[in-house]
MARDRENRO-66130 format. One record per atom (N, C-alpha, C, O): x, y, z; residue in three letters. Coordinates in steps of 0.05 Angstrom, whole numbers, padded with zeros to 5 digits, always signed. Layout:
XYZALA/...
This chain:
-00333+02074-02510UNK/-00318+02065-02532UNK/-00321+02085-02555UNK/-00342+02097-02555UNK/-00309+02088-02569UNK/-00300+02107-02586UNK/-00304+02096-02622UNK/-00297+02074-02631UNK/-00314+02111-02633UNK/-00327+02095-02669UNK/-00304+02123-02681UNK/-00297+02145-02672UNK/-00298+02109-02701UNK/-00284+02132-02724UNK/-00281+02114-02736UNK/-00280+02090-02729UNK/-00281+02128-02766UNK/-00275+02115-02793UNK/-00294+02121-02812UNK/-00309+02141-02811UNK/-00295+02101-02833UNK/-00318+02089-02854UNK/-00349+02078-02845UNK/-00351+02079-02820UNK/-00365+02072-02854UNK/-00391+02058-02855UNK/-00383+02038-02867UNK/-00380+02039-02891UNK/-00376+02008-02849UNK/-00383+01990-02874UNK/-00382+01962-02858UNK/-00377+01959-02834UNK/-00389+01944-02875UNK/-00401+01918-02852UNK/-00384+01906-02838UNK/-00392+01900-02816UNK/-00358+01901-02843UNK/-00345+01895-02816UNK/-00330+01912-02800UNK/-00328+01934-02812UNK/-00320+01913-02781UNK/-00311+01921-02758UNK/-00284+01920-02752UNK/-00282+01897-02760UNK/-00263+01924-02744UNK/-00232+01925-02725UNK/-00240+01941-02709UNK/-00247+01965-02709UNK/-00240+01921-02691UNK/-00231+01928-02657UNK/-00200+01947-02657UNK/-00183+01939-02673UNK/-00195+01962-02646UNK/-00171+01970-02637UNK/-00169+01979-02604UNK/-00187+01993-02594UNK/-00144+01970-02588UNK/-00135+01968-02576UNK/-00114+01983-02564UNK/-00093+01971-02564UNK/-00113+02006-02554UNK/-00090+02017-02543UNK/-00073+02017-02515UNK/-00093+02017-02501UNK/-00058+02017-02503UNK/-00044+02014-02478UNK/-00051+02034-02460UNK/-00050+02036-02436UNK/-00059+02053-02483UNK/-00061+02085-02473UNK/-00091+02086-02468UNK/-00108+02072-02455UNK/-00093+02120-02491UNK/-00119+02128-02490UNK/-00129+02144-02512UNK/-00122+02166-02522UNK/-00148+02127-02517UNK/-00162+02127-02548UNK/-00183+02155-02552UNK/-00196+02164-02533UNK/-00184+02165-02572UNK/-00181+02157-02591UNK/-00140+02159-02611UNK/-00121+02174-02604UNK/-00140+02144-02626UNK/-00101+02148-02624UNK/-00099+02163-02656UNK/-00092+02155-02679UNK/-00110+02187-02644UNK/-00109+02202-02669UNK/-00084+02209-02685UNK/-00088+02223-02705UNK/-00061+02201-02678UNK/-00034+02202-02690UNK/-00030+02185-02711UNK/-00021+02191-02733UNK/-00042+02149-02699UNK/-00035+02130-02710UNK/-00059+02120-02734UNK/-00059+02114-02758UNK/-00073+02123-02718UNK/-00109+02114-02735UNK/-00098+02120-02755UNK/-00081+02103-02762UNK/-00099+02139-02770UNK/-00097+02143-02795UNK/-00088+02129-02818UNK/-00097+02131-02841UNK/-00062+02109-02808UNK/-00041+02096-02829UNK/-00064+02068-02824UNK/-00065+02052-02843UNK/-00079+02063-02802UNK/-00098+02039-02808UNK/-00120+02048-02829UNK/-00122+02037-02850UNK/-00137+02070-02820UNK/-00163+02074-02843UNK/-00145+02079-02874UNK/-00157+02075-02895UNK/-00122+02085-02874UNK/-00118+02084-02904UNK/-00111+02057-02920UNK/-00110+02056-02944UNK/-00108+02037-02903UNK/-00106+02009-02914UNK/-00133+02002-02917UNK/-00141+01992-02938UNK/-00152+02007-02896UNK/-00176+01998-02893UNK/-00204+02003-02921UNK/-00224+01991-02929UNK/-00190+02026-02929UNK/-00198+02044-02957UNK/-00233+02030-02954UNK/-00243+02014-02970UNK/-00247+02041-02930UNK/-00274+02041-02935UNK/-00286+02015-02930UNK/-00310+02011-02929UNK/-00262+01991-02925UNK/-00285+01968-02918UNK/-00284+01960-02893UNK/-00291+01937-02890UNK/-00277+01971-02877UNK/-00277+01973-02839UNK/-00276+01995-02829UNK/-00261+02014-02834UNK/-00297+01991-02811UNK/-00300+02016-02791UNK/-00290+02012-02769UNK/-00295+01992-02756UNK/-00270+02034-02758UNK/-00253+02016-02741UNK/-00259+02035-02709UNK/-00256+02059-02706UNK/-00268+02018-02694UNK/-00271+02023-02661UNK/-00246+02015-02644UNK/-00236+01993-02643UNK/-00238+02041-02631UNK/-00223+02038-02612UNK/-00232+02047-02586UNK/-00253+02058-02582UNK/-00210+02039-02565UNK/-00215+02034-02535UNK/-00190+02040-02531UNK/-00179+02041-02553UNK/-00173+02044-02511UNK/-00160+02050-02494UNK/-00150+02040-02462UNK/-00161+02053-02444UNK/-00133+02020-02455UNK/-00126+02007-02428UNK/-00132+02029-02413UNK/-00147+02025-02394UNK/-00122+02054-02418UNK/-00122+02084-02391UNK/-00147+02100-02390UNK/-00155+02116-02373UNK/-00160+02091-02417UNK/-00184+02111-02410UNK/-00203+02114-02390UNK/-00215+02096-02378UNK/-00205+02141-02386UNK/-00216+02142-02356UNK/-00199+02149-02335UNK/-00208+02163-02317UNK/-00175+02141-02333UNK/-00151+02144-02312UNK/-00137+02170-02319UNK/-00131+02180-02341UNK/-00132+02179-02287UNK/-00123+02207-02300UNK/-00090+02197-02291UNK/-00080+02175-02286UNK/-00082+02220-02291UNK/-00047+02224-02289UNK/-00040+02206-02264UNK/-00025+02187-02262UNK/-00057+02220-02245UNK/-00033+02211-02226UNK/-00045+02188-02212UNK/-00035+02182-02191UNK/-00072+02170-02222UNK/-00075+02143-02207UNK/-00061+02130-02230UNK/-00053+02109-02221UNK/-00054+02132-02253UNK/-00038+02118-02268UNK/-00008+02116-02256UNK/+00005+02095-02253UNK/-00001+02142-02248UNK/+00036+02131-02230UNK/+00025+02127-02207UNK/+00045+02120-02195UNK/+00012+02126-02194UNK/+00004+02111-02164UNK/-00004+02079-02170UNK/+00005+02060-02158UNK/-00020+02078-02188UNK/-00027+02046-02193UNK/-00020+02027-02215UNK/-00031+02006-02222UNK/+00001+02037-02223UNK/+00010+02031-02258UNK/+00036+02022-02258UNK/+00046+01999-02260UNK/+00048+02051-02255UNK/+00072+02048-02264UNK/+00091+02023-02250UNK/+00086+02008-02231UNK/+00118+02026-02272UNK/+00133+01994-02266UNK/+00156+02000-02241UNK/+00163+02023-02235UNK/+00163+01985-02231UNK/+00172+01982-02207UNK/+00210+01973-02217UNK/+00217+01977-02240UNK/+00225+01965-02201UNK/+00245+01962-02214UNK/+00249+01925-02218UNK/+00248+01909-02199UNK/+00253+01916-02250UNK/+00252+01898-02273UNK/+00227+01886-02274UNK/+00221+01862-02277UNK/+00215+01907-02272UNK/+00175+01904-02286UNK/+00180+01910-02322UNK/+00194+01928-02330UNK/+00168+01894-02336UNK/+00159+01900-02364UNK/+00153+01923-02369UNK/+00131+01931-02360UNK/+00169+01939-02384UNK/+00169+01976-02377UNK/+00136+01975-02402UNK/+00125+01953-02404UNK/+00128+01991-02412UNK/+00108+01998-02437UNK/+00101+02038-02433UNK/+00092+02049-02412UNK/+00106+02048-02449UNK/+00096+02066-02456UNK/+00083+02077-02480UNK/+00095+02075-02502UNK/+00056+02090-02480UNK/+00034+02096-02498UNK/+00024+02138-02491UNK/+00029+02158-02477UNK/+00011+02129-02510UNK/+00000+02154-02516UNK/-00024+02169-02495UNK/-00042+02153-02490UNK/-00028+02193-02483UNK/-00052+02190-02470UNK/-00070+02210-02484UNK/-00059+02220-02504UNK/-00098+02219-02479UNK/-00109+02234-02498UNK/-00097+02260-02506UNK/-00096+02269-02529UNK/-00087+02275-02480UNK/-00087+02292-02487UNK/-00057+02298-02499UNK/-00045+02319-02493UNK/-00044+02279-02515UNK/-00020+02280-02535UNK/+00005+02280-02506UNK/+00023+02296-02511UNK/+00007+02268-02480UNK/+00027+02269-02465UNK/+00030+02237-02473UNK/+00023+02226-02494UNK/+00044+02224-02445UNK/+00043+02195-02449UNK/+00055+02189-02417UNK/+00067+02203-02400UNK/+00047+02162-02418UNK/+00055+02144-02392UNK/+00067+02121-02401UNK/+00070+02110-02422UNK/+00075+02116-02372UNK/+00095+02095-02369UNK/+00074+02067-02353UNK/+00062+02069-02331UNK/+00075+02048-02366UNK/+00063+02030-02335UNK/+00080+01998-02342UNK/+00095+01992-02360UNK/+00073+01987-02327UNK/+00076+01950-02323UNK/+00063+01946-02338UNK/+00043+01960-02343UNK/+00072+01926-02351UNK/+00054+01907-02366UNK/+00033+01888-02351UNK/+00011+01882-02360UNK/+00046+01880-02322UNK/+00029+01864-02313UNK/+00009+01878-02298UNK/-00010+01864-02291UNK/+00009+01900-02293UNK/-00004+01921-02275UNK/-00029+01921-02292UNK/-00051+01922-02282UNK/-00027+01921-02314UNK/-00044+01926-02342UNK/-00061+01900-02355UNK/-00085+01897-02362UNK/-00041+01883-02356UNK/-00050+01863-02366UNK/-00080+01852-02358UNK/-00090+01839-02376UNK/-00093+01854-02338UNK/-00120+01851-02329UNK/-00141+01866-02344UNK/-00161+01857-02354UNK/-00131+01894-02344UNK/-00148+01909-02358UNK/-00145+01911-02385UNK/-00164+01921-02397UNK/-00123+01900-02400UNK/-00128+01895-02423UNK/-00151+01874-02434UNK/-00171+01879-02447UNK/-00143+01850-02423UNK/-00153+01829-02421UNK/-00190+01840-02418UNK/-00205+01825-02430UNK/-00202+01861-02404UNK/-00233+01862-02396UNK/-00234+01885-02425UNK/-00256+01890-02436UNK/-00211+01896-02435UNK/-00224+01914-02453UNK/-00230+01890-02478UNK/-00253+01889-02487UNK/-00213+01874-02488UNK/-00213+01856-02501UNK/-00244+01834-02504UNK/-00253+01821-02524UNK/-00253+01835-02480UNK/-00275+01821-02463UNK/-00299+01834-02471UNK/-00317+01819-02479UNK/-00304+01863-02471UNK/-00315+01872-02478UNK/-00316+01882-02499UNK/-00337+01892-02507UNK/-00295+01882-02513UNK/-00303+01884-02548UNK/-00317+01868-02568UNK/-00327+01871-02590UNK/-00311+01844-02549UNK/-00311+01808-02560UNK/-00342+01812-02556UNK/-00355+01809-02577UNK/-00360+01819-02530UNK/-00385+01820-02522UNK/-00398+01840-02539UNK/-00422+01839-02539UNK/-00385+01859-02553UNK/-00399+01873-02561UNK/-00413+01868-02598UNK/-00428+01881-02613UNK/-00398+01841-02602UNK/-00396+01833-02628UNK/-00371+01838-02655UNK/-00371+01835-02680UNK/-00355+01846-02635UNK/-00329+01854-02647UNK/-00303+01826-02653UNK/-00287+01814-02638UNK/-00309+01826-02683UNK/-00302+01797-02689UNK/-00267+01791-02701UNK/-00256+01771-02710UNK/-00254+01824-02694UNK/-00223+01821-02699UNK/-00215+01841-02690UNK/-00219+01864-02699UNK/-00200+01835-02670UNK/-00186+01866-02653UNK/-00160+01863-02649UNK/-00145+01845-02640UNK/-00157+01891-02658UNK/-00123+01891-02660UNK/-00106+01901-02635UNK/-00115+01921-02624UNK/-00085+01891-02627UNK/-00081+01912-02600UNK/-00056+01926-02611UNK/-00035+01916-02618UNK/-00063+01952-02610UNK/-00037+01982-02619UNK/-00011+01977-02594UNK/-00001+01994-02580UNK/-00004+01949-02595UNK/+00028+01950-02585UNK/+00046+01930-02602UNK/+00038+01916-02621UNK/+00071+01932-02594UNK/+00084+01913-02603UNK/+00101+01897-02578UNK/+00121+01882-02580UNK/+00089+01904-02561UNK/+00098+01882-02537UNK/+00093+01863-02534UNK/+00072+01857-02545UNK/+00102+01847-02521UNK/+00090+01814-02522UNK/+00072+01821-02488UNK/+00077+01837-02470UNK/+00051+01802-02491UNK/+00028+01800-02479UNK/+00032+01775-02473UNK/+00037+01764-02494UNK/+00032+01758-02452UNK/+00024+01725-02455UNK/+00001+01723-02432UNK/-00002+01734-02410UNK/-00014+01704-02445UNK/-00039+01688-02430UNK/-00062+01705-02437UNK/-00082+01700-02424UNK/-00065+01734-02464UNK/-00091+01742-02471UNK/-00107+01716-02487UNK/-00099+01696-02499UNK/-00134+01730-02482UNK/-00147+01706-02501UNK/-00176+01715-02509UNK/-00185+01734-02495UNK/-00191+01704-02529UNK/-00216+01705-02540UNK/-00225+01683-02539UNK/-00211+01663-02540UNK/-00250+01684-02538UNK/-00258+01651-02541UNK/-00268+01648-02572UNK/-00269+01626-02581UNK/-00277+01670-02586UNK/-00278+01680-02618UNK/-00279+01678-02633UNK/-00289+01664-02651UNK/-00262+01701-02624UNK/-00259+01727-02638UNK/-00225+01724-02654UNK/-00206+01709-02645UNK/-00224+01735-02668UNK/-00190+01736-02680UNK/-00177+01759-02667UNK/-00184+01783-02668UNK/-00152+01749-02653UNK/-00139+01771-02632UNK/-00117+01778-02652UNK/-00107+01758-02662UNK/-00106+01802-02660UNK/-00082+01810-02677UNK/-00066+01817-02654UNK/-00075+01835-02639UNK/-00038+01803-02647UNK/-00019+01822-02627UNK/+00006+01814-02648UNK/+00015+01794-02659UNK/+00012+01846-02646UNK/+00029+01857-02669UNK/+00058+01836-02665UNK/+00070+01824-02684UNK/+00064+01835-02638UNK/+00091+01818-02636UNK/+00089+01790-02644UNK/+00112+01782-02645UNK/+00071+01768-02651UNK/+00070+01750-02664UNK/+00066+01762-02692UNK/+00050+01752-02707UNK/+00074+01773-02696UNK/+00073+01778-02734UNK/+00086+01796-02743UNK/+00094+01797-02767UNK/+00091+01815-02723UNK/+00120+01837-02735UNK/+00146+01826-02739UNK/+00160+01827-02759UNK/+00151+01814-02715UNK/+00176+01806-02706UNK/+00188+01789-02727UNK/+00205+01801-02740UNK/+00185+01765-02734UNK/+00184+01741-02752UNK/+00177+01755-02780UNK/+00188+01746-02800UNK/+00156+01779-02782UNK/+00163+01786-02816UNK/+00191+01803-02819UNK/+00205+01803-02839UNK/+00197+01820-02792UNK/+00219+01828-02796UNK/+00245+01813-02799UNK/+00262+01822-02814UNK/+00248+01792-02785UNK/+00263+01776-02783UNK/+00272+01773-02809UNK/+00295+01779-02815UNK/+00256+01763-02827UNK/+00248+01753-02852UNK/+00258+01769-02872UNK/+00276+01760-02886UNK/+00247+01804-02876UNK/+00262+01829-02882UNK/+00284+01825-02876UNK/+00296+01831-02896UNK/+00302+01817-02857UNK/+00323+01833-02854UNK/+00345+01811-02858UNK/+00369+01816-02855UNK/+00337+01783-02867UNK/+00359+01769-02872UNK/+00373+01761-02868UNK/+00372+01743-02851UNK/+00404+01767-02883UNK/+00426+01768-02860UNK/+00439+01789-02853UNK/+00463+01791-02851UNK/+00415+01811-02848UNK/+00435+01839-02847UNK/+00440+01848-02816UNK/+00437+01831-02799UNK/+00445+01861-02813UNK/+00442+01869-02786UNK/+00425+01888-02776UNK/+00421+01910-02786UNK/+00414+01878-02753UNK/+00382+01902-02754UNK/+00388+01921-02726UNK/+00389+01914-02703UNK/+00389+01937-02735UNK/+00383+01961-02711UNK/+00355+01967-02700UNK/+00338+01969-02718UNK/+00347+01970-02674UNK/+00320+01977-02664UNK/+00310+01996-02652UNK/+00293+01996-02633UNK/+00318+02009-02659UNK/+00300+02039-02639UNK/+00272+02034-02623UNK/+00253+02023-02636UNK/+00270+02039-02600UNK/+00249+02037-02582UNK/+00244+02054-02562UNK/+00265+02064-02553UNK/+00218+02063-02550UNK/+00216+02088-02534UNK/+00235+02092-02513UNK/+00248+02113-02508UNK/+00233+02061-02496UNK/+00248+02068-02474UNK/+00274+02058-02472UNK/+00277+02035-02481UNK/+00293+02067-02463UNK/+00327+02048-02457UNK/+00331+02026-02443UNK/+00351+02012-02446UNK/+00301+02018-02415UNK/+00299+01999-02406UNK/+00296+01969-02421UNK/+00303+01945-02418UNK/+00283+01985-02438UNK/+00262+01959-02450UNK/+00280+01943-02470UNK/+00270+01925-02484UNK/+00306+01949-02471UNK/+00321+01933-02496UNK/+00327+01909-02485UNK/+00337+01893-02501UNK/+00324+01898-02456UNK/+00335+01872-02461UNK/+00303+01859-02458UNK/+00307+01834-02457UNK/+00285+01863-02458UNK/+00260+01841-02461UNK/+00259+01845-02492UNK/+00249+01828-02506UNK/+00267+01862-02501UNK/+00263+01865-02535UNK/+00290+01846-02549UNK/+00298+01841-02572UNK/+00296+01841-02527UNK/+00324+01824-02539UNK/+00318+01801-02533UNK/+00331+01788-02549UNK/+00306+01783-02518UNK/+00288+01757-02516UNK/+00272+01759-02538UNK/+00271+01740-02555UNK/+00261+01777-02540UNK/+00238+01772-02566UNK/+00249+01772-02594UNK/+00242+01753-02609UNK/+00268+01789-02604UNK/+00284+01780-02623UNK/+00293+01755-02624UNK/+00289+01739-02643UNK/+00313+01748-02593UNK/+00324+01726-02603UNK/+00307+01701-02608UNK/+00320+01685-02621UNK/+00288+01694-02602UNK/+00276+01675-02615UNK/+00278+01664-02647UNK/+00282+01641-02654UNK/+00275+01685-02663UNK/+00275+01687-02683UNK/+00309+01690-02700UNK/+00311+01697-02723UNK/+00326+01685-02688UNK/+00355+01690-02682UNK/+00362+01708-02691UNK/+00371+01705-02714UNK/+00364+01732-02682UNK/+00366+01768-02679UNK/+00376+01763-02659UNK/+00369+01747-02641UNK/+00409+01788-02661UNK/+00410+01797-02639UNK/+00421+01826-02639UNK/+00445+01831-02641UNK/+00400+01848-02637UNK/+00394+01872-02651UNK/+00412+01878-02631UNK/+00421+01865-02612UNK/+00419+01911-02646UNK/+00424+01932-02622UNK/+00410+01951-02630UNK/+00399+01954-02651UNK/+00410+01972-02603UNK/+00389+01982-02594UNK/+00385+02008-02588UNK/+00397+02012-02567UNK/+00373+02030-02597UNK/+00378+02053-02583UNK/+00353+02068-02580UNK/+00335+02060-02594UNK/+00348+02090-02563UNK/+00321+02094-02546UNK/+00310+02130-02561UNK/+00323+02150-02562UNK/+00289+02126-02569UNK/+00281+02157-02569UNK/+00248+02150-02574UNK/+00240+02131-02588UNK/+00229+02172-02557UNK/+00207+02161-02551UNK/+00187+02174-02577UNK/+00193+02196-02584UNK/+00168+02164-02589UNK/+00156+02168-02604UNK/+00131+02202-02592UNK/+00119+02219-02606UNK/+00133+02200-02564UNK/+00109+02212-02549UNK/+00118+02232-02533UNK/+00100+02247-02523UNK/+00151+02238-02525UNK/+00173+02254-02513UNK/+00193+02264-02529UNK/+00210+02281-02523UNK/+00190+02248-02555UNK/+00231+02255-02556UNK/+00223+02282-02577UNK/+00200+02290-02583UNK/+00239+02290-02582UNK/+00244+02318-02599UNK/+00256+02300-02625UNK/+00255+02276-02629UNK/+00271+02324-02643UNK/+00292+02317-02669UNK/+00311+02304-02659UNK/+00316+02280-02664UNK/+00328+02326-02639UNK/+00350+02307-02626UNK/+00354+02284-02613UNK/+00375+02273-02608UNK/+00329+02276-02606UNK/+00329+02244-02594UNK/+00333+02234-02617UNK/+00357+02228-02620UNK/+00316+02229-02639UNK/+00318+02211-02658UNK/+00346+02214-02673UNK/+00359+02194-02679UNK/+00356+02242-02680UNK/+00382+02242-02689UNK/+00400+02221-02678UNK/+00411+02203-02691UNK/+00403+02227-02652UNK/+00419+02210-02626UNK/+00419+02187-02629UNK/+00441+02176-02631UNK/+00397+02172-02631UNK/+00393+02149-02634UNK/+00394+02138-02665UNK/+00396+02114-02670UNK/+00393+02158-02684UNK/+00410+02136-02710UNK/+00436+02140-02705UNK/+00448+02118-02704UNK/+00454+02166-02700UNK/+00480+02169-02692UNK/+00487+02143-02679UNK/+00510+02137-02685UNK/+00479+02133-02670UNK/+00489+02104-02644UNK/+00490+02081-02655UNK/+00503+02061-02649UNK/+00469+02085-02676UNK/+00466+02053-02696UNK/+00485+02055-02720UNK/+00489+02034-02732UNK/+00498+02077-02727UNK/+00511+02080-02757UNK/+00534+02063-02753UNK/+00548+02065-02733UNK/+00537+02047-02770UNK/+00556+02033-02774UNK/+00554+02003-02752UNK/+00574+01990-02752UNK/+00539+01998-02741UNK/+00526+01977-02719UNK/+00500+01964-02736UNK/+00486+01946-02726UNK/+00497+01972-02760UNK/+00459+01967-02771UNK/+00463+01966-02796UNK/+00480+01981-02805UNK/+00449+01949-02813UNK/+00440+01952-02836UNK/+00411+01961-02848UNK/+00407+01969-02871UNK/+00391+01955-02826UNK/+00368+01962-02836UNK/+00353+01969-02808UNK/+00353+01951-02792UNK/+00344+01987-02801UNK/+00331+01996-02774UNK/+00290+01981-02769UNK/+00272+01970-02782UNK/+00295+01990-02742UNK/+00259+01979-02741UNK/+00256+02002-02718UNK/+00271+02009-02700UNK/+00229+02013-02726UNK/+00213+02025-02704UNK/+00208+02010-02686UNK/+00193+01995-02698UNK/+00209+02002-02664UNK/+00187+01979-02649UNK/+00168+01997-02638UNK/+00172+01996-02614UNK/+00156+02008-02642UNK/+00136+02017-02619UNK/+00111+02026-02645UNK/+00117+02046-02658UNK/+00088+02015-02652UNK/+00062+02027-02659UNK/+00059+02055-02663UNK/+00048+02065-02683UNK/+00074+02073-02638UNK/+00060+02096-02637UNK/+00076+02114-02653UNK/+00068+02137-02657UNK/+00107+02104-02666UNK/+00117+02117-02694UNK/+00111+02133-02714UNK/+00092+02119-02721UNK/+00111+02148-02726UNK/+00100+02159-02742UNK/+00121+02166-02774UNK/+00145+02163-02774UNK/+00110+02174-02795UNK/+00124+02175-02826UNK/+00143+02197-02803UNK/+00159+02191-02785UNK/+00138+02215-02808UNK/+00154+02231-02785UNK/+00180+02228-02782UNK/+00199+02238-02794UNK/+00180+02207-02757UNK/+00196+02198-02747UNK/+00217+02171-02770UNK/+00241+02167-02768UNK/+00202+02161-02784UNK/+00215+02146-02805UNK/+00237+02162-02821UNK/+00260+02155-02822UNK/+00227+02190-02836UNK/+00239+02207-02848UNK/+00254+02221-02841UNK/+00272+02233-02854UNK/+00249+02223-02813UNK/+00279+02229-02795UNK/+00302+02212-02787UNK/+00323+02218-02776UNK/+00292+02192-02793UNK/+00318+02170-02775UNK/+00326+02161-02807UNK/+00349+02160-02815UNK/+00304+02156-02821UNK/+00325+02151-02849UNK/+00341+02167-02857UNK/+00361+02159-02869UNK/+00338+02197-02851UNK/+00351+02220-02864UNK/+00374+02220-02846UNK/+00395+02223-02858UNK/+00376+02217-02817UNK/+00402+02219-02802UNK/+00419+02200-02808UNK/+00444+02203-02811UNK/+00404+02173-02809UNK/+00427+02144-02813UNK/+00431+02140-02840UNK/+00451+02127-02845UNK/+00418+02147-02857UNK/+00429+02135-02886UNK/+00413+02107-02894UNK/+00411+02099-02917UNK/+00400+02092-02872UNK/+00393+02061-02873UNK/+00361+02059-02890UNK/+00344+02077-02891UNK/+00359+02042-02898UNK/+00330+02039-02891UNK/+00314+02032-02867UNK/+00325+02020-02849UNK/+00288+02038-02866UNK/+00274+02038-02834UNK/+00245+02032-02844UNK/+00228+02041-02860UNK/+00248+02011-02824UNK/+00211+01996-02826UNK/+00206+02008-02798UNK/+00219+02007-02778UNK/+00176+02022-02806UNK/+00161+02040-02802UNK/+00128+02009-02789UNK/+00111+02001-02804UNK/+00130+01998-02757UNK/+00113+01982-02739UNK/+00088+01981-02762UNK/+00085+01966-02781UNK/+00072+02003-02753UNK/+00051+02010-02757UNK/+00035+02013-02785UNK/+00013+02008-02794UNK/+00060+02025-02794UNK/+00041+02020-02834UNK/+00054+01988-02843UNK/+00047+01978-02865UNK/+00069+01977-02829UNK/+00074+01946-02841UNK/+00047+01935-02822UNK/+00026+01934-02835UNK/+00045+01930-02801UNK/+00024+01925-02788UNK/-00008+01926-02804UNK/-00026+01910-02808UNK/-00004+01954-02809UNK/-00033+01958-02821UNK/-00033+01947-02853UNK/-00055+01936-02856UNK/-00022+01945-02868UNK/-00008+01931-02886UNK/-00019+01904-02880UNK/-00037+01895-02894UNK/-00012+01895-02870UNK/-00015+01858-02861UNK/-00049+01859-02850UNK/-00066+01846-02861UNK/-00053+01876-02831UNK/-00081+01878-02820UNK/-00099+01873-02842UNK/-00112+01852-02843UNK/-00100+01892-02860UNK/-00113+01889-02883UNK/-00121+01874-02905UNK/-00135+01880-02924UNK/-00107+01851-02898UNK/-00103+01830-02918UNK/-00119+01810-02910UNK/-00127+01794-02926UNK/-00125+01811-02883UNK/-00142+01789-02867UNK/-00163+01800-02852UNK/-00168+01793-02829UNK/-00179+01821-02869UNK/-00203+01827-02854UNK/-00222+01819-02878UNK/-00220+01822-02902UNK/-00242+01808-02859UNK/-00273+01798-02863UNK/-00291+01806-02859UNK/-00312+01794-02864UNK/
């Protein structure tokens, strides 16, 4: 397991799909954190190299797609349910280690994790519904890594009665021109855009604002934003 940050008496667990440490993202958390959490991360893949991850991982055809970061700045593709076990033992073991609020770096929905605890943060019970909330009665556009993944992201909206549209460029693959592409597709379809994916970056915000004209909530610094407000 992996320590970075501050010295200070409590703790955030963090959680990645990938493989930690998530030196891209960390950052927009320790700056909310401003010194009073030291924040430990872990990683679902760590340890797994390339290719037992597409031999034992990856999604099959209408498996829960997910894609994350791996250390060495590439990225994978896997199942959610393929994963879901090993989330669940990293979680297990954070909880054992005295780790009393862990966040997990997705915005996918997860069902049946648990602590017996510990305070579990999963970003899709709390993004989703503040965005909802943001966006009113406007119309929301969603950019997301993959092109598969828009209709489980379209159950999860609609709960909240959204019914986004959607366009794909990967936080971990795409170039300028993906993201261009993908506000091009939303202009005039959107009033206010959403990153869905954690692994986003200002970056990528300042590019899709600058191509579409819209405003764009940026997962991860609203996330860390909210994180911050409820640590002990």
């Amino acid at each position: 397991m992996i320590r970075t940050g501050f010295e200070a008496s409590a703790a955030l667990g963090m959680i990645t799909i990938g493989q930690a440490p998530r030196n891209d993202v960390a950052p927009y958390l320790l700056r909310q954190l401003e010194g009073r959490a030291r924040l430990i991360q872990a990683g679902v893949l760590d340890g797994w190299s390339e290719e037992e991850i597409k031999d034992r991982l990856a999604p099959g055809p209408g498996d829960y797609a997910l894609t994350s970061r791996l250390a060495d700045g590439g990225a994978a593709v896997v199942a959610r349910d393929k994963v879901l076990p090993i989330l669940q033992e990293k979680i297990d073991i954070m909880e054992a280690e005295g780790i009393r609020q862990i966040l997990l770096l997705c915005t996918g929905v997860f069902p049946g994790l648990r602590t017996r605890s510990s305070f579990l943060i999963e970003p899709d019970r709390i993004l989703t519904p503040a965005v909802a909330a943001l966006a009113g009665g406007r119309r929301l556009g969603v950019i997301c890594p993959l092109e598969e993944q828009a209709d489980s992201l379209m159950d999860k909206f609609g709960e909240y009665g959204l019914r986004p549209v959607f366009a794909a460029a990967s936080p971990y693959t795409g170039v300028e021109e993906d993201f261009e592409r993908a506000a091009g597709a939303l202009q005039g379809r959107a009033d206010v855009l959403l990153l869905d994916c954690m692994g986003y970056t200002e970056r990528h915000r300042e590019s899709i604002a600058h191509a579409s004209g819209l405003p764009v909530i940026l997962s991860n610094t609203l996330m860390s934003k909210l994180v911050s407000e409820i640590l002990v």
